[in-house]
MARFI-425714 format. One line per field, with one value per residue (C-alpha): residue number from 1; residue in one letter; x, y, z. Coordinates in steps of 0.05 Angstrom, whole numbers, always signed. Layout:
N
pos: (NUM:...)
code: (a:...)
X: (X:...)
Y: (Y:...)
Z: (Z:...)
This chain:
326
pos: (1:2:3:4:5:6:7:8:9:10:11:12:13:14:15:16:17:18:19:20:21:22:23:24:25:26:27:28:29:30:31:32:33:34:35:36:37:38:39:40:41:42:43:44:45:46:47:48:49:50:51:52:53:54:55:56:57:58:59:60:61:62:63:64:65:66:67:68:69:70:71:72:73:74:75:76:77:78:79:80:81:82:83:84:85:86:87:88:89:90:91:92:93:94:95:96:97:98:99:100:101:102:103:104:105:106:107:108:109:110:111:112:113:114:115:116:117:118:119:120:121:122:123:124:125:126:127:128:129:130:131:132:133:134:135:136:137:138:139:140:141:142:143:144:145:146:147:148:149:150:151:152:153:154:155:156:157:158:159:160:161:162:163:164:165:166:167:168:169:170:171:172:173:174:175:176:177:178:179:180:181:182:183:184:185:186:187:188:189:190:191:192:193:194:195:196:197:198:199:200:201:202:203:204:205:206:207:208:209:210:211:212:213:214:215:216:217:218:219:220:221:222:223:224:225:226:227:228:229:230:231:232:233:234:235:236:237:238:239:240:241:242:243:244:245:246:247:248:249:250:251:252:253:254:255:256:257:258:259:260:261:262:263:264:265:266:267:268:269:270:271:272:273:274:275:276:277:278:279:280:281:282:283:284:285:286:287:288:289:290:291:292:293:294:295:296:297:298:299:300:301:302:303:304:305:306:307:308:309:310:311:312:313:314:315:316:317:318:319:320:321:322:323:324:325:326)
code: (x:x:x:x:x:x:x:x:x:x:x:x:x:x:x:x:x:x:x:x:x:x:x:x:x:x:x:x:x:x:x:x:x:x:x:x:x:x:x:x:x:x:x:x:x:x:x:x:x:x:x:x:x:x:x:x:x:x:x:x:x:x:x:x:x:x:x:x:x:x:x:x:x:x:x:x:x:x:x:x:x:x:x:x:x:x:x:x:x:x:x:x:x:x:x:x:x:x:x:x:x:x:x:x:x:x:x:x:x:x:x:x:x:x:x:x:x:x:x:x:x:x:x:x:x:x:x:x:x:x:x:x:x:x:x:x:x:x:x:x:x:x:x:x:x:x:x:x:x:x:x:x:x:x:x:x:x:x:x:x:x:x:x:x:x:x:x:x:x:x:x:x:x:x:x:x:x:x:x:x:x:x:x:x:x:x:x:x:x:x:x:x:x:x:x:x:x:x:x:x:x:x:x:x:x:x:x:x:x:x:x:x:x:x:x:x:x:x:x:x:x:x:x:x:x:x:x:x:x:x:x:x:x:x:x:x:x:x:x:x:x:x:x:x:x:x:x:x:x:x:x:x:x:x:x:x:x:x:x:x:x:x:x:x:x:x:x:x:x:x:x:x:x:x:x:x:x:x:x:x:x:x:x:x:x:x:x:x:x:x:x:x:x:x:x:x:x:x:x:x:x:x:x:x:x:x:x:x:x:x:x:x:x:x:x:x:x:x:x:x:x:x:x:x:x:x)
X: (+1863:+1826:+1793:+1722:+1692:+1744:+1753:+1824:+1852:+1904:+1950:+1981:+2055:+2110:+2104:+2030:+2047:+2106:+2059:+2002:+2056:+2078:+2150:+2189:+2187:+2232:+2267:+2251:+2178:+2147:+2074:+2059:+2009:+1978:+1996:+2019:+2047:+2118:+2114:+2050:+2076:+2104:+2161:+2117:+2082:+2093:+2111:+2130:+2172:+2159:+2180:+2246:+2193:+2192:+2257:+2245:+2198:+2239:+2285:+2239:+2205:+2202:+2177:+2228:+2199:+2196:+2164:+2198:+2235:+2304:+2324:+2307:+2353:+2414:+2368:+2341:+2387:+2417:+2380:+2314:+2278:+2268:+2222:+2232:+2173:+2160:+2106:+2105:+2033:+1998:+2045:+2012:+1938:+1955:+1974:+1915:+1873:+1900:+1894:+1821:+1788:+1724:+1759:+1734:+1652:+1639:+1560:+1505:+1511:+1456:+1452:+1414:+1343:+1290:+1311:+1288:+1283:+1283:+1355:+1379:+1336:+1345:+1369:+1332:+1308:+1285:+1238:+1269:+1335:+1365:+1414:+1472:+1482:+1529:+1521:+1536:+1516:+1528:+1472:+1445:+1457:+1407:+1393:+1371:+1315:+1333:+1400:+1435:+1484:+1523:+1545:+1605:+1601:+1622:+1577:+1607:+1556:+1529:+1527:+1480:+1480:+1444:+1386:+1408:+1472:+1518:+1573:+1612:+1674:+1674:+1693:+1664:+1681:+1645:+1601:+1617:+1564:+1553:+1508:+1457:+1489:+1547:+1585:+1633:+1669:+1666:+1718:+1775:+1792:+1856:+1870:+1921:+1910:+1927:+1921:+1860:+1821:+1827:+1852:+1818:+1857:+1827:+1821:+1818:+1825:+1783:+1753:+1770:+1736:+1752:+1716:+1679:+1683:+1635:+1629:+1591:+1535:+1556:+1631:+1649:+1712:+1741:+1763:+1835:+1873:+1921:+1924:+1859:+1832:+1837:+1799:+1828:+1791:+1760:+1772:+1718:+1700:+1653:+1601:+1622:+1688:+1730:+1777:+1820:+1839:+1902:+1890:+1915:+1880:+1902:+1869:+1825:+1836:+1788:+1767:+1715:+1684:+1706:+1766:+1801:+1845:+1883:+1919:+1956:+1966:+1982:+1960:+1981:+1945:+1910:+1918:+1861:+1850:+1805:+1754:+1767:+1839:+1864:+1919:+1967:+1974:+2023:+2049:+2058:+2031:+2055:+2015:+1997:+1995:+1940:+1928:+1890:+1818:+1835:+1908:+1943:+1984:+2033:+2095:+2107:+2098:+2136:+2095:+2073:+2073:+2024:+2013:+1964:+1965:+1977:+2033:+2015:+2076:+2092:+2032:+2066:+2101:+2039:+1999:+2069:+2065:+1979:+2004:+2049:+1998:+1951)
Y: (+1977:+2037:+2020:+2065:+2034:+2078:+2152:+2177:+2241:+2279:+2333:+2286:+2305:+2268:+2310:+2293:+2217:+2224:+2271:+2211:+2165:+2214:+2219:+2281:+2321:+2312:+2386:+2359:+2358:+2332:+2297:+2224:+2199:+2134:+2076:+2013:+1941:+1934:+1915:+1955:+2017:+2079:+2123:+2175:+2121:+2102:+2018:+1982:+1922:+1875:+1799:+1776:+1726:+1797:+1809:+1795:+1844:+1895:+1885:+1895:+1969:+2029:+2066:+2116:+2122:+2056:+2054:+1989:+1963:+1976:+1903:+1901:+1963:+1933:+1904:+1972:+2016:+2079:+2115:+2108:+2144:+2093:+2107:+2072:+2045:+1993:+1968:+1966:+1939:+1981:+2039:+2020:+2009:+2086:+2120:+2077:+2108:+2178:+2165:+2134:+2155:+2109:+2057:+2026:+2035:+1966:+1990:+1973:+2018:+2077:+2089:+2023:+2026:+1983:+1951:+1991:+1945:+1994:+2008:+1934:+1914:+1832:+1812:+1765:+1790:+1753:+1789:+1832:+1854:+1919:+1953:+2016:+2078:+2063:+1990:+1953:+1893:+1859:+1832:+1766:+1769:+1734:+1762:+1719:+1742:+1780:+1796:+1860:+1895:+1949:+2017:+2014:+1940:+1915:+1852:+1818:+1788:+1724:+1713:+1681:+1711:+1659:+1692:+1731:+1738:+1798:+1837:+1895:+1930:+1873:+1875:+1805:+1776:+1751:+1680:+1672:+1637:+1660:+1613:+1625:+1652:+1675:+1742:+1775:+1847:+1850:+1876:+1825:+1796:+1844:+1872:+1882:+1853:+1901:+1900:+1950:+1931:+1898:+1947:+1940:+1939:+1985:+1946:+1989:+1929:+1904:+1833:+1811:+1749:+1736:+1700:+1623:+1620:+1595:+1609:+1556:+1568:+1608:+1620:+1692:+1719:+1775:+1839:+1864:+1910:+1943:+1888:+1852:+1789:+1752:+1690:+1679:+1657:+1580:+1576:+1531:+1538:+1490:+1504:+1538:+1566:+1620:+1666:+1720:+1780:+1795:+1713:+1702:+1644:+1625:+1600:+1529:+1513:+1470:+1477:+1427:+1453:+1472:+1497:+1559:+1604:+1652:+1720:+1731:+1664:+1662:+1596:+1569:+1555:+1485:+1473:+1423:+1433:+1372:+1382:+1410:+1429:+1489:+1537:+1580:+1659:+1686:+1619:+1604:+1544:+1527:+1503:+1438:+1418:+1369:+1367:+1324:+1330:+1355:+1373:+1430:+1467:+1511:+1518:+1537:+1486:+1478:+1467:+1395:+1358:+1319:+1323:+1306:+1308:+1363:+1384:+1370:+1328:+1282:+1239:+1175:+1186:+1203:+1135:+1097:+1128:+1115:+1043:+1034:+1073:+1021)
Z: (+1360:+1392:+1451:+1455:+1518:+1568:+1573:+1582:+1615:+1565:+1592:+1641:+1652:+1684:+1750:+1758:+1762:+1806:+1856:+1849:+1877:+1935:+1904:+1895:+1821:+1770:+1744:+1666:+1668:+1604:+1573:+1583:+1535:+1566:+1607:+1575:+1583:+1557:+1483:+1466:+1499:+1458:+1475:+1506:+1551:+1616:+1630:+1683:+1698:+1748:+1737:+1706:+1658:+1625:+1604:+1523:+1529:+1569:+1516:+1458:+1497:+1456:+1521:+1553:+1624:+1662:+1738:+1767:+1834:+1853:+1853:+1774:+1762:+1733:+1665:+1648:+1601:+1633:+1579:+1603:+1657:+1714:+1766:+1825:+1876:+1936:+1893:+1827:+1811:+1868:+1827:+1766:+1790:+1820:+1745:+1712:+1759:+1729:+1661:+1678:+1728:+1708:+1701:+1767:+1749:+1724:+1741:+1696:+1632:+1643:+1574:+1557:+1529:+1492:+1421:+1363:+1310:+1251:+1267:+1256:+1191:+1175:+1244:+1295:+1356:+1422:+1467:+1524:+1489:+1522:+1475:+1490:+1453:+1384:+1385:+1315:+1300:+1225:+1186:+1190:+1267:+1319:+1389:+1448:+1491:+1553:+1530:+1544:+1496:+1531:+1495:+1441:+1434:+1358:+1332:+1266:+1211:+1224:+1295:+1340:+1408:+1464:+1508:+1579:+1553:+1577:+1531:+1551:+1534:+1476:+1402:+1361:+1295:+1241:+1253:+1320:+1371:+1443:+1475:+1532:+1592:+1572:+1601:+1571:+1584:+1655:+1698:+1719:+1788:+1800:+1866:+1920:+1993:+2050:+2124:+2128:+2057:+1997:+1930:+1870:+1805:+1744:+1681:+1619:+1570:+1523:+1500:+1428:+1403:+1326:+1270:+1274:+1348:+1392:+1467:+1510:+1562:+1626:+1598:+1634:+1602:+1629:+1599:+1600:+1651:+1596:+1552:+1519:+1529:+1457:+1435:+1374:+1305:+1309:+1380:+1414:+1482:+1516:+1577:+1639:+1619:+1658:+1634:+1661:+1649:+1605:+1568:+1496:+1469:+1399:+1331:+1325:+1402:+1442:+1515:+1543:+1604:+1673:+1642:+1686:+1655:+1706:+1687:+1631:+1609:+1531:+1489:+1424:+1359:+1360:+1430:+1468:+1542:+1568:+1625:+1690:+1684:+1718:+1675:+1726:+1708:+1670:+1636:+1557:+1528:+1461:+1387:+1384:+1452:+1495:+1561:+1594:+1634:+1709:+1692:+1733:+1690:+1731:+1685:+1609:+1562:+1489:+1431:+1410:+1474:+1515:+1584:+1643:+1724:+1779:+1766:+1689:+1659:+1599:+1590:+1580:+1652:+1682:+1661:+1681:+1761:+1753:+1739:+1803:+1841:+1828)
């Protein structure tokens, strides 16, 4: 899926990253086309690898240069070009920065301007609606007063979007609901404490909300860093909702409110989250799995099971230890 909401810099050779990351040149100097995440990435991308929970993917990588720490050198093939860094993420929030140089403006978009109704014949519009340049919406859409559309945004047909609603750097399906208050598209909470300031992380990514979803009141879903953020088609989300950066949210999944997704969490088809529960980053959560309201899920869990607490564990033992609690 082409992502039109970033601009990226072409021309970028090998040499140019390695300079970026004060390391010395390489004496085969060659074009890098874009900076990727391991299975997405092409052979004339740039990855990195970071976390042994990667290795399927590392395995899977079409990519031929990979920036990554010495300690993970033994699992990458001897016929790719390894890059070698302190810090791998800082490493990769340096090259996005190449490729992107905008990536970091998450400012109000300047191109917005006052809704000209002739251009979006048959579709509902509240008072105070502030649209960017090449926005699409499908017929038989309604629009929510004081809600702002940001350039490049993709509306499908039959949606209802809530009033002061926010959507950015966002591609929507076809009779979806996004109720009042709602933001979507903004940049994620990535960044890298140091001793003198905090460093912010670009985020390049995109959301992607499919078909028949609805989004409650207040829900703020974050867009990608190289990845996008996916709600997937039937997918129910209820009031005051939070989601990360990087999540993967299945088909016909419901989350009541208060529900926290962090980073890069992927979850299942079918799955129901109950209120208040709290979803660690970079875990997978299988189909067909419930979890209980003000759970703490902190490890990967297989398909079909039930489970409840902090940390979240078989249901059936958790109401045994409430009973001997008691």
């Amino acid at each position: 899926m082409i992502n039109p909401f970033f601009d990226k810099k072409n021309n970028i050779q090998i040499n140019d990253i390695l300079l970026k990351l004060n390391l010395k040149k390489q004496k085969k100097n060659y074009l890098v086309t874009d900076i990727k995440d391991l299975i997405t990435a092409g052979t004339n991308d740039i990855t990195f690898f970071h976390s042994n929970k990667y290795l399927g993917s590392l395995k899977k990588t079409k990519c031929k240069t990979i920036i990554t720490n010495k300690k993970f050198g033994l699992f990458i093939s001897k016929k790719i070009n390894v890059i070698y860094v302190q810090n791998v993420l800082l490493s990769v929030s340096k090259i996005t920065s190449l490729f992107y140089p905008n990536a970091l403006n998450d400012n109000f978009d300047p191109d917005l301007s006052i809704l000209n109704k002739k251009k979006y014949p048959g579709i509902k519009f509240g008072k105070n609606i502030l649209l960017g340049k090449n926005v699409s919406i499908g017929k038989n859409c309604s629009i929510g007063h004081n809600t702002i559309i940001e350039s490049n945004v993709s509306i499908g047909k039959n949606c209802n979007i809530g009033s002061n609603v926010i959507i950015k750097n966002s591609i929507i399906g076809n009779k979806t609901n996004i109720l009042d208050g709602a933001i979507l598209g903004k940049k994620g909470f990535g960044f890298f404490p140091d001793k003198i300031k905090n460093i912010r992380y670009p985020h390049v990514g995109m959301v992607v909300v499919g078909s028949n979803v609805e989004i409650g009141c207040n829900n703020t879903i974050d867009r990608g860093s190289l990845t996008n953020t996916i709600i997937g088609d039937g997918t129910f989300l209820d009031s005051q909702v939070h989601i990360a950066h990087n999540v993967k949210i299945g088909k016909n999944c419901i989350i009541t409110g208060q529900v926290g997704f962090a980073g890069s969490s992927t979850i299942g088809d079918r799955v129901m989250i109950g209120g208040q529960s709290g979803i660690s980053g970079h875990i997978t959560i299988g189909d067909n799995v419930q979890i209980g309201g003000g759970s703490g899920v902190i490890k990967n869990i297989p398909s079909n099971k039930k489970v409840m607490g902090y940390p979240a564990k078989n249901i059936r033992k958790f109401l045994k230890e409430s009973k001997l609690n008691d």
